[in-house]
C-alpha positions in Angstrom: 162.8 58.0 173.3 160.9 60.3 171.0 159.4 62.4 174.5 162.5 62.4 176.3 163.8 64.4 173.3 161.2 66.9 172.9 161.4 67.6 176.7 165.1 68.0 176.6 165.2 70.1 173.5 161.5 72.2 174.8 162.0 71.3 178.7 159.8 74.8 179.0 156.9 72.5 177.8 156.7 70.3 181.0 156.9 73.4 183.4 155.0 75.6 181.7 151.8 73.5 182.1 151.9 73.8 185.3 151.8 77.8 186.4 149.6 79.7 188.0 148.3 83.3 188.1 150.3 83.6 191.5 153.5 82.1 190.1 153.1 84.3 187.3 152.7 87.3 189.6 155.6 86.3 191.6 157.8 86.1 188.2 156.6 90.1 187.1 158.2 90.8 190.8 161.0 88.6 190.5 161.6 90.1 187.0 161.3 93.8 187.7 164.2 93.0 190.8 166.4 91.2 187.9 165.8 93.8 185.3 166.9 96.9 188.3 170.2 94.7 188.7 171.3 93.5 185.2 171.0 96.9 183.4 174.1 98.6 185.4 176.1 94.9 185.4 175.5 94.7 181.6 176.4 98.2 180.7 179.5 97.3 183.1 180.4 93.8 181.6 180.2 95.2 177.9 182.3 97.7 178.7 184.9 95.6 180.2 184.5 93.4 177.3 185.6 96.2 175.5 182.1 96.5 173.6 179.8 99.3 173.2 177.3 99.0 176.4 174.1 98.4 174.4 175.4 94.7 173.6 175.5 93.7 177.6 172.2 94.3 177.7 171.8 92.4 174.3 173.2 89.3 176.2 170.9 90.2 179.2 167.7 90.3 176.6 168.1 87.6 174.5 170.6 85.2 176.2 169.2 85.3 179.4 166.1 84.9 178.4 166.7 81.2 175.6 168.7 80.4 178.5 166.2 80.3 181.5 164.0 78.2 178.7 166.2 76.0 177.9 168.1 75.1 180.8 166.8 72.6 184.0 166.9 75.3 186.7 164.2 77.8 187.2 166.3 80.3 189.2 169.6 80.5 187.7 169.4 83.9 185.7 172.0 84.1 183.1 173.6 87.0 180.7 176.9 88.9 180.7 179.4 88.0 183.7 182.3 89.3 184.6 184.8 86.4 184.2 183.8 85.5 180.9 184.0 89.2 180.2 187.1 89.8 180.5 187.8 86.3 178.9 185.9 87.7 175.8 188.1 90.5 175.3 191.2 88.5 175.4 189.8 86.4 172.6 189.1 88.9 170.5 192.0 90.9 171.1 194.2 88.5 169.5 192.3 88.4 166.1 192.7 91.1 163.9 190.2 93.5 163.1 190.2 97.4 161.5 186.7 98.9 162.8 183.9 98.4 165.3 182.1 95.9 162.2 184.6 93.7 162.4 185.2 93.5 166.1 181.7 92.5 166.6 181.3 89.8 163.8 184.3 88.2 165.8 182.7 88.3 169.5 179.5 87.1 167.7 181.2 84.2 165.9 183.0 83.3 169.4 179.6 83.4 171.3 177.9 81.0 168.2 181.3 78.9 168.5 180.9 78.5 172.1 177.0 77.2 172.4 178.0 74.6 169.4 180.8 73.1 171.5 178.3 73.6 174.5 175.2 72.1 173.0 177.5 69.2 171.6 178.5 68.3 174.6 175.2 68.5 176.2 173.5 66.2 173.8 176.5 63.5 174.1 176.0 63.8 178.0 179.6 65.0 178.6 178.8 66.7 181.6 181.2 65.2 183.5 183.8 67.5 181.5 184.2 70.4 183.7 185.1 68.2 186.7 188.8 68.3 185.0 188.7 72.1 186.1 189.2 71.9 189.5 188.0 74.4 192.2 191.5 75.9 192.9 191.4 76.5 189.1 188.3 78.5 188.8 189.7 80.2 192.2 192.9 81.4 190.4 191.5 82.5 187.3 189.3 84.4 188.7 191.2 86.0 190.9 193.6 87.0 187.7 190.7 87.8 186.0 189.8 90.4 188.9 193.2 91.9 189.1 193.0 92.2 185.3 189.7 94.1 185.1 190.6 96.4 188.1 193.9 97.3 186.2 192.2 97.9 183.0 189.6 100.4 184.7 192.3 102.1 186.9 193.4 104.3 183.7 189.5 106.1 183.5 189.2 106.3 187.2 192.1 108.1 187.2 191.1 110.2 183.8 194.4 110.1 182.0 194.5 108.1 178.2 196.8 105.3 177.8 198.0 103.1 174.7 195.9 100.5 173.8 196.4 96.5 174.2 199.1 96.8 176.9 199.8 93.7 178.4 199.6 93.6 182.8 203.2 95.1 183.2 203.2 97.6 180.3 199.5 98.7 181.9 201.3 99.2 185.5 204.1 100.8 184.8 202.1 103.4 182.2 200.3 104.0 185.2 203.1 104.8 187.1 204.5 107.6 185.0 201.0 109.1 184.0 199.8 109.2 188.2 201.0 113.1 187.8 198.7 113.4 184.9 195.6 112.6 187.0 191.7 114.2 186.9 190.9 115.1 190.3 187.2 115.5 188.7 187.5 111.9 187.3 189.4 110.8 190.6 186.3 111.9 192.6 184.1 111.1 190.9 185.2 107.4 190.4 185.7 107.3 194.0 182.2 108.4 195.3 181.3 105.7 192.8 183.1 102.7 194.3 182.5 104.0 198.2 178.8 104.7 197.8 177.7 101.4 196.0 179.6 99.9 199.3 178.0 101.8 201.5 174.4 100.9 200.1 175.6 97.1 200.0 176.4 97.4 203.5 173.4 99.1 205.1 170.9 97.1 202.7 172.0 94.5 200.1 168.7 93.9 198.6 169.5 97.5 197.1 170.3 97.6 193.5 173.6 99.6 195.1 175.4 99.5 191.4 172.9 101.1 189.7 172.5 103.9 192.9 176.3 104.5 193.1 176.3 104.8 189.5 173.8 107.6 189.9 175.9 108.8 193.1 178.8 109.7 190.5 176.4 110.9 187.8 175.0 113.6 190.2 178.4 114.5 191.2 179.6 115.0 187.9 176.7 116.9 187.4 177.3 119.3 190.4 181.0 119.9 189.3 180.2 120.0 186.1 183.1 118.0 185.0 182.5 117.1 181.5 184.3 120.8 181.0 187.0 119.4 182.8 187.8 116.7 180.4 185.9 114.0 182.4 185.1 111.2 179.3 181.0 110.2 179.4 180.0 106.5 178.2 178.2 107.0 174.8 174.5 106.5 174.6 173.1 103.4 172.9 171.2 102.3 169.7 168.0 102.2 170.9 166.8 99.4 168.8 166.3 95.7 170.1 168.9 93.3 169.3 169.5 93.4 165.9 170.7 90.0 163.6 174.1 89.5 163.2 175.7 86.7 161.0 178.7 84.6 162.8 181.9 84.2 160.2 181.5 80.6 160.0 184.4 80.6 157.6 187.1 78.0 158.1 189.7 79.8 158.7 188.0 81.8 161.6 186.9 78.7 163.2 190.8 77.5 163.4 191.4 80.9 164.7 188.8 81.1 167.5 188.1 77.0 168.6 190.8 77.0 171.1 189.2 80.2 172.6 186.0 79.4 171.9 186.4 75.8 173.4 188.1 77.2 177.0 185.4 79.8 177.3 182.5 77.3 176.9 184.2 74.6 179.8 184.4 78.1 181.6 181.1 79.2 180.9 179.5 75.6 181.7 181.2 75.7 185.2 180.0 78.8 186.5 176.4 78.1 185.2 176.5 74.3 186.6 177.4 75.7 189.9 175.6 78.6 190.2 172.4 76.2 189.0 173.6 73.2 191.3 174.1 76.1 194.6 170.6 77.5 194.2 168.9 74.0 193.6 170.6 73.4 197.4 168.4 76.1 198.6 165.1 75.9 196.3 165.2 71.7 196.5 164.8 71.4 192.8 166.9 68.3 191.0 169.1 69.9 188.4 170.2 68.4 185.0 173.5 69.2 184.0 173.6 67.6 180.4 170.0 70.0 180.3 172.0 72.9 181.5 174.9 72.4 178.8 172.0 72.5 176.2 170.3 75.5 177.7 174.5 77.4 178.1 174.7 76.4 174.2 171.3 77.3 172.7 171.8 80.4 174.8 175.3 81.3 173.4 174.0 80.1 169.7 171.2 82.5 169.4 172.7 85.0 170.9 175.3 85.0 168.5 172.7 85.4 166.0 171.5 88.3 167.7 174.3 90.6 168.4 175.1 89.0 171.9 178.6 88.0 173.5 179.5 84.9 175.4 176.9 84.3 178.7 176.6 82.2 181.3 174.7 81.9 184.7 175.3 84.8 187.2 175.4 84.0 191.2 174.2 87.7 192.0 171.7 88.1 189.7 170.4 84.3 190.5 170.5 84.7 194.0 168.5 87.8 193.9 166.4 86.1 191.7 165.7 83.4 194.1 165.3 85.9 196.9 162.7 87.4 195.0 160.6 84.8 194.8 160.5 83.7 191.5 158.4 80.7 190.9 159.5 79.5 187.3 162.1 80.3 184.9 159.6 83.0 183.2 161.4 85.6 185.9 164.2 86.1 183.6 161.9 86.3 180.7 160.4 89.1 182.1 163.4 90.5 183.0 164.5 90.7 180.0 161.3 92.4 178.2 161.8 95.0 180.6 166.0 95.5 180.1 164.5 95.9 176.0 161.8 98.4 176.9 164.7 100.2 178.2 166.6 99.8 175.5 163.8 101.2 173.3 162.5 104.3 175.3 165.5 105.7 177.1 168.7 104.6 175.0 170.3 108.0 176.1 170.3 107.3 179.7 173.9 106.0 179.9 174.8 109.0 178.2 175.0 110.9 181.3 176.9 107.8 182.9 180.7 109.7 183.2 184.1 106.7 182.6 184.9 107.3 185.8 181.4 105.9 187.3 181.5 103.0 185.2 185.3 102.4 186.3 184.6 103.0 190.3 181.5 100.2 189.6 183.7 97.7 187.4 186.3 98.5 190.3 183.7 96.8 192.8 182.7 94.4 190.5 186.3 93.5 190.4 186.5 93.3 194.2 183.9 90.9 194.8 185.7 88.2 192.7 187.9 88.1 194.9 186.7 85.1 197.3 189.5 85.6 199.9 188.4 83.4 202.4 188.8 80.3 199.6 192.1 81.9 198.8 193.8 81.5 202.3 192.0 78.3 202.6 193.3 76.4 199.5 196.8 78.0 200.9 196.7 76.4 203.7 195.3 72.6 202.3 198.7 71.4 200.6 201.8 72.6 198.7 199.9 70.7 195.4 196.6 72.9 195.8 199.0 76.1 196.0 200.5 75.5 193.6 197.5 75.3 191.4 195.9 77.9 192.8 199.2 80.5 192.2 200.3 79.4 188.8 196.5 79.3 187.5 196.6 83.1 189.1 199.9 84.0 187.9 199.4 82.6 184.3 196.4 84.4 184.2 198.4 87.8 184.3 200.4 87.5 182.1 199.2 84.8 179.4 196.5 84.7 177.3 193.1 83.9 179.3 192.3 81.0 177.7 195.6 79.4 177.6 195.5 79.9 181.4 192.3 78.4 182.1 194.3 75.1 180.1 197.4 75.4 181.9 195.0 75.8 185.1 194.1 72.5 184.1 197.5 70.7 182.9 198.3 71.7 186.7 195.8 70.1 188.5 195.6 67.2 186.6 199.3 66.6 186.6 199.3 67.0 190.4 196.3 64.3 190.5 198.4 61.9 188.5 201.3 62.5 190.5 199.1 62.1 193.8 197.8 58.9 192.2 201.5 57.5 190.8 202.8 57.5 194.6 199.8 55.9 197.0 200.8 56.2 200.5 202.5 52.8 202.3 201.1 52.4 205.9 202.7 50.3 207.8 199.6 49.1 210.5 199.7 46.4 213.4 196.7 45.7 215.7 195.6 48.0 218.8 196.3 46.5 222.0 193.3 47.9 223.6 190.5 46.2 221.8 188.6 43.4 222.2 188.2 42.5 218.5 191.3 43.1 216.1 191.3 46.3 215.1 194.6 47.5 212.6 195.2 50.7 212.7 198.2 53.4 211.6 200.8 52.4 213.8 202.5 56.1 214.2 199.3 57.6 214.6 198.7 55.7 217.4 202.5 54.3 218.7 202.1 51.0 218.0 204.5 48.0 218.6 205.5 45.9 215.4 206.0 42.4 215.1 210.0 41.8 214.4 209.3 39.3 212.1 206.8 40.7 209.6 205.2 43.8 208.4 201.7 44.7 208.0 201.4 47.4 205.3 197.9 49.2 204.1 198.0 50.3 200.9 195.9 53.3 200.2 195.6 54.2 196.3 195.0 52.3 193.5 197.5 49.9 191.9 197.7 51.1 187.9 200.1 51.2 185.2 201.1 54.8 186.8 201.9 54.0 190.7 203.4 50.5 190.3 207.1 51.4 190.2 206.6 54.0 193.0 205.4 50.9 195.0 207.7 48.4 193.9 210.0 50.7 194.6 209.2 51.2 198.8 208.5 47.5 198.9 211.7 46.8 198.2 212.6 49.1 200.7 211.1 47.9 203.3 211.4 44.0 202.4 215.0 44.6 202.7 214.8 46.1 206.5 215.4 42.4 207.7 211.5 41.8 207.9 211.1 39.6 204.4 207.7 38.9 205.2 204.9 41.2 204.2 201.0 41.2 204.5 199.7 44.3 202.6 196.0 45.3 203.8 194.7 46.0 200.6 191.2 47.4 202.0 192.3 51.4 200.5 193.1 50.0 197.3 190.2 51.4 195.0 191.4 49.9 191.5 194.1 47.5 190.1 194.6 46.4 186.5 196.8 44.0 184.9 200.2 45.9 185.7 199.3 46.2 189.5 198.5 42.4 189.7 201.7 41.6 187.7 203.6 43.5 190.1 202.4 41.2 193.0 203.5 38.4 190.8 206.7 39.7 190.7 206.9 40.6 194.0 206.0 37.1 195.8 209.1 35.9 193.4 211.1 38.4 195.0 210.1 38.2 198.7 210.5 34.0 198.5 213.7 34.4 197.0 214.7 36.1 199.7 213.4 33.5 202.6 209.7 35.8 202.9 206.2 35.7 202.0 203.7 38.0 200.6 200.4 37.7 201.6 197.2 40.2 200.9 193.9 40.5 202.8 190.5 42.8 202.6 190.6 43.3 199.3 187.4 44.9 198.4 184.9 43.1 196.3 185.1 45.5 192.9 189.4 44.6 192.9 188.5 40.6 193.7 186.2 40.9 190.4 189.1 42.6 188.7 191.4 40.0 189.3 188.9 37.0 188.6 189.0 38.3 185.2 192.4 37.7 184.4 192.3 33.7 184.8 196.4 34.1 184.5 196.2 35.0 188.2 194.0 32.4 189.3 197.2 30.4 191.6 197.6 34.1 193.0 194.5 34.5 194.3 194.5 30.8 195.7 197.4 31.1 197.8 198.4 34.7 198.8 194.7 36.6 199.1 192.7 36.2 202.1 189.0 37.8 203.2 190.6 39.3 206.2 193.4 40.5 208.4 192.6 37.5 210.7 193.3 35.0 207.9 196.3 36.4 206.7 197.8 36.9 210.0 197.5 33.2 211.0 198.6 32.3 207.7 202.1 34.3 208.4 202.9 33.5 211.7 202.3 29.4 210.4 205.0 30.6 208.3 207.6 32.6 210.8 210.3 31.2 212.7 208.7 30.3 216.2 212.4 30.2 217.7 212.1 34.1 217.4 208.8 34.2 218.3 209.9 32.4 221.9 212.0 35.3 222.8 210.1 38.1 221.2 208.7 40.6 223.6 206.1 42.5 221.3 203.4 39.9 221.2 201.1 41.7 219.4 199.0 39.2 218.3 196.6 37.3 220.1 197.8 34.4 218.6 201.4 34.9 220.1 199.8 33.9 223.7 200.5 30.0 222.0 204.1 30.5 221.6 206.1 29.8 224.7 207.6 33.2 226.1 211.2 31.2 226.9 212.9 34.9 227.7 210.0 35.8 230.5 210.7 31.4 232.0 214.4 32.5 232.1 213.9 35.9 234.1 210.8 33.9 236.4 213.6 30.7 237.2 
């Protein structure tokens, strides 16, 4: 007990025993390919989270690094990303503050807020918690989220000054009457940004192409000397290494930020679980996600100690990370001693980094969060995943972040439930072209039904939530002139004690009206269920059987063999007994 807490708490301990001079070689590599690619990203993702850009690369130094020590993988790279970004700012937007000081004691409190919730949940083992955001979810926000960050960057791109905190419609239609106001200057030079960095993704992507079309635009500005043509440059930074910061743990800021904080941690857990979980696919390695929650929330509580915003795992950077052959989590380590040697010896450099570079890169940024191909696909699945997908998008426009990431998931539950609270009624019968009885779908394969009873497969579980939705179709169909009824209960998955009182109820039913109701292939886990309720017992004696076979010779003991002398379907092998009186009356 004692060792499996030390190992979750230090898992760097196990690993660490067990590298090499080459793994550590392969790590300085690995690290000097992360560092290239994180110091544009983190200028970038501080500055859409509306922070000066020294604390990205905070977030890339020290979260990264607590992170990648922490956590279970030993790719996954973490730091400042783009979603949560964007997610930050909104946060923080909504609290008040009158200067810089203030703005950053909030984003510091949210990040310490976040790794408590995360490391909480990790040590209870709630992983399991960010299955309730669903795929289509993350798709949507995301998608918001890009739309929202490409807005917000259009205004420097385009060098004209807007008002500040404009919701998505104000920000348009400013736009719209300042377009005559644009920089040329700041228009090209935005623009060589944004095509360059494509054009070096395209011909090569192991190229750092951020970083070189950042430096596209800087020579460009350079050349047309724009900064006397009002062009706007990003300020240089500090220069110091992270310095410590102390989170307003006061009561009344924690009210303020926990529903914030508490929607960017699930956020921040999901895109660190499955970037960890997607890498593992191709590296082999067995992830822990209760580890990786306590690796997200040590992460995000340090950092918040130490000047950093909210951080979570980073596809690009891990990928790259992977590619680079990086043999243990000591990759982003090094990665981050070389992001704070730049720090220390050339803080200047982003000065000569003009707005509309950063804009043309955060533009790009932007554009790859765009997963189009997922997009059309979750169009196409259902009118429920749609549905999701383009009120998650659409709330994410023009709510607040967080509150769409919960209404995200108030929508795909609720279509669940609603999924679940109407299982689908089959009605089946027995393919004629079998040797062994085989029940199967009977539009799906234009079956023949038996006049005198109904074979319906049940598929979805019989709850508290779907039994008057089924009660109400039985009834339905029981009052078709077929009173009898054998449901094949083989795609029914769970019942409690409201499903099995709705078969009481409906046996009552069907034999008052002259039927029977018999089930079969019931699977073992629903048999248990209903041997626990001793209430039932005469239930299961007389209407449950093992198999279709069983219940079908049960129910046509019980049919009117009159009928079954003049009925022409005879799907049943067991109809061959019955005397076919309409085919002796044609033959004489």
């Amino acid at each position: 007990m004692l060792k499996a807490l030390c190992l979750a708490l230090f898992p760097f301990v196990s690993w660490g025993r067990k590298l090499t001079a080459s793994d550590l070689k392969n790590d300085i590599m690995a690290g000097i390919t992360g560092a290239v690619l994180v110091l544009p990203q983190g200028v970038a993702y501080a500055y859409i989270a509306g922070l000066p850009p020294e604390f990205g690369l905070y977030t890339a130094i020290v979260s990264a690094a607590v992170a990648s020590l922490f956590g279970s993988s030993f790719h996954m790279i973490s730091g400042p990303t783009a979603a949560l970004s964007i997610v930050v700012a909104s946060v923080v937007n909504q609290m008040s503050y009158s200067n810089l000081t203030e703005q950053l004691t909030i984003v510091v409190t949210l990040s310490f807020l976040v790794g408590v919730i995360q490391f909480i949940l990790g040590t209870l083992r709630l992983g399991a918690l960010v299955n309730f955001i669903s795929h289509t979810v993350i798709i949507g926000f995301t998608t918001g989220a890009a739309i929202l960050i490409a807005t917000s960057q259009i205004k420097h791109l385009l060098g004209v000054s807007l008002p500040a905190d404009l919701n998505f419609i104000e920000e348009i239609s400013a736009l719209l009457h300042t377009l005559s106001d644009t920089n040329l200057y700041a228009l090209a030079i935005g623009t060589t940004t944004f095509i360059s960095s494509i054009l070096i993704k395209t011909i090569n992507r192991k190229l750092p192409y951020l970083l070189l079309g950042m430096l596209a635009g800087s020579l460009l500005c350079l050349l047309l000397n724009a900064q006397h043509h009002n062009v706007a440059m990003v300020e240089s930074m500090s220069g110091s290494l992270p310095p410590v910061s102390i989170p307003d743990l006061s009561l009344a800021t924690i009210q303020s930020l926990f529903s914030g904080a508490f929607a960017v941690a699930l956020l921040g857990l999901i895109e660190a679980v499955s970037i960890a979980r997607a890498i593992s696919i191709r590296s082999k390695q067995v992830i822990d996600g209760n580890q990786e929650f306590i690796g997200q929330g040590m992460s995000n509580m340090i950092g918040g100690v130490f000047s950093c915003y909210t951080s979570s795992g980073s596809f690009t950077r891990s990928g790259a990370n992977y590619d680079a052959g990086a043999a243990s989590p000591l990759a982003a380590v090094f990665a981050a001693v070389i992001v704070a040697l730049v720090i220390c010896f050339i803080p200047s450099s982003t000065a000569y980094l003009p707005l509309p570079a950063m804009a043309g890169s955060v533009l790009l940024i932007a554009w790859n969060l765009i997963d189009s191909k997922h997009i059309i696909d979750t169009l196409k699945l259902n009118l429920a995943e749609a549905c999701i997908l383009i009120g998650t998008f659409l709330s994410t426009l023009f709510i607040p972040l967080e509150y769409a990431i919960y209404l995200g998931i108030i929508l795909s539950i609720g279509f669940y439930l609603r999924r679940t609270s109407r299982p689908r009624l089959i009605e089946v019968a027995p393919l004629q072209t079998t040797k062994h009885r085989m029940i199967r779908n009977i539009d799906r394969y234009d079956l023949n039904t038996c006049p005198q009873f109904q074979m319906i497969r049940i598929d979805g579980s019989l709850y508290f939530g779907s039994v008057d939705y089924v009660q109400k179709e039985m009834s339905k169909r029981t009052q078709l002139g077929r009173s009898n009824l054998i449901l094949v209960a083989k795609g029914i998955n769970f019942m409690d004690a409201s499903g099995v009182l709705l078969l009481e109820s409906e046996i009552e039913r069907i034999n008052k009206l002259g039927g029977d109701l018999l089930m079969c292939s019931l699977k073992g886990t629903v048999s248990d269920e209903i041997d626990s309720m001793p209430t039932f017992q005469n239930l299961l004696k007389h209407h449950i059987f093992d198999n279709s076979n069983q219940a079908i010779s049960m129910m046509l003991d019980k049919i009117d063999k009159q009928k079954c002398a003049v009925c022409e379907s005879r799907i049943f092998n067991e109809c061959r007994q019955f005397p076919n009186n309409k085919h002796n009356k044609i033959n004489n």
